[in-house]
C-alpha positions in Angstrom: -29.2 43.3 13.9 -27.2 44.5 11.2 -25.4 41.9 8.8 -21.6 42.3 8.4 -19.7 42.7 5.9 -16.6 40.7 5.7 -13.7 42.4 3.4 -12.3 40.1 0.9 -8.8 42.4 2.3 -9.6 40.4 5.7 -9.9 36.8 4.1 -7.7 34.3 5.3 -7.2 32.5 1.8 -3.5 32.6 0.4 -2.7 33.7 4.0 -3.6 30.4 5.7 -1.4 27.5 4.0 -3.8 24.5 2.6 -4.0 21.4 5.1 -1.0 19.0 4.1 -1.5 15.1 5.7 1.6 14.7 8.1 1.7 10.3 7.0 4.3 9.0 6.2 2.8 6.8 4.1 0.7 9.8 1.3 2.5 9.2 -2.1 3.6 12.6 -3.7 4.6 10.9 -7.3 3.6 8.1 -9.8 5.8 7.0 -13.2 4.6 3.7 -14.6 7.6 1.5 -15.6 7.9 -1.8 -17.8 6.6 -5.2 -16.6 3.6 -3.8 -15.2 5.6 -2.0 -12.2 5.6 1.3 -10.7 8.0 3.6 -9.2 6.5 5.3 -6.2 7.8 8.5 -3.9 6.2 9.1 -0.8 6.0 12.3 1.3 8.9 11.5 3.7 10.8 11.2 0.6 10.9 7.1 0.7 10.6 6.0 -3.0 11.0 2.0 -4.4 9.3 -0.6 -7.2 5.8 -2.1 -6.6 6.3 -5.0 -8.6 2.0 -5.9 -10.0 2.6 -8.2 -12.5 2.0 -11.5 -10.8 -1.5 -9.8 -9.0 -2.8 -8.5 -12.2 -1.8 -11.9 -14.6 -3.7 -14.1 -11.2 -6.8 -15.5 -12.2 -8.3 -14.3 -8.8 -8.7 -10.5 -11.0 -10.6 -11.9 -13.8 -13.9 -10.1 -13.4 -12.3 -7.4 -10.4 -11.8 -3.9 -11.1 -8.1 -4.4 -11.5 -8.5 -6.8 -14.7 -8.4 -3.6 -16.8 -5.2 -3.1 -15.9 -3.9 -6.1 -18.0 -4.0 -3.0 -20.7 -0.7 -1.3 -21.0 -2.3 1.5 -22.1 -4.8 1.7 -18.8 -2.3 0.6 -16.8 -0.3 3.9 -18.0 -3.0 6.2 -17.0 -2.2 5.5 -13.0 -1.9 8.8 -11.0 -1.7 10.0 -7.4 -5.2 10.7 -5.8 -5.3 12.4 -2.3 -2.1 10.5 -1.7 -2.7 7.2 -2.9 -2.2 5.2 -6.4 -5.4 5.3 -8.5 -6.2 4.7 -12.1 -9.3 6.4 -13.7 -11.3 3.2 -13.8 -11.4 3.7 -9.6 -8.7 0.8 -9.3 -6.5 1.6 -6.0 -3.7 0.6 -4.1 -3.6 0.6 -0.1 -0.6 3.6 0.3 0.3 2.4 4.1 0.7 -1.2 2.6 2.6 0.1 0.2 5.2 2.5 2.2 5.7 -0.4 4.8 6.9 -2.9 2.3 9.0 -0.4 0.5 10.8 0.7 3.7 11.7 -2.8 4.8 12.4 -4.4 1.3 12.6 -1.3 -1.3 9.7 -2.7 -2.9 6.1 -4.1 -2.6 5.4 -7.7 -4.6 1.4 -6.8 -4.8 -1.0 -9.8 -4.1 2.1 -11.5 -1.4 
């Protein structure tokens, strides 16, 4: 049997639109703000405050992956990874969590 060659005319990349996650809940856009907050924007367009300060001053992070974060200048490096909050260090926040609170409240008081 003879093998066939596919035409890079017939591929279906650029024709066939990327798969976009249909939650709610997938965060679209990150700006760090004063007092160790963030400003948040989902996909459904929901946007609010999650308020870290009191999680990241707790003792209970001493020694955690999130004790970096004490560092204004880490904390400033946060950016959206496949639809959730992430800084380089692999610190993360749970994006469902996050988009429930900020629909009932307009913000999310981490660690309550």
């Amino acid at each position: 049997m003879q093998p066939i060659e596919v035409s890079k005319a017939d591929s279906a990349a650029g024709v066939v639109p990327p798969p976009r996650s249909a939650a709610a809940w997938r965060v679209v856009a990150i700006e760090p703000l004063r007092e160790m907050c963030l400003r948040v924007t989902f996909i459904d367009g929901t946007s609010g405050e999650v308020r870290l300060r009191s999680f990241i001053e707790s003792p209970q992070v001493g020694g955690t992956i999130f004790e970096a974060l004490r560092d204004p200048e880490v904390f400033r490096q946060v950016r959206v990874d496949l639809g959730a909050v992430a800084w380089p260090n692999g610190a993360d926040l749970a994006p469902d969590a996050m988009w429930d609170a900020i629909r009932a409240h307009g913000y999310w008081v981490v660690g309550e």
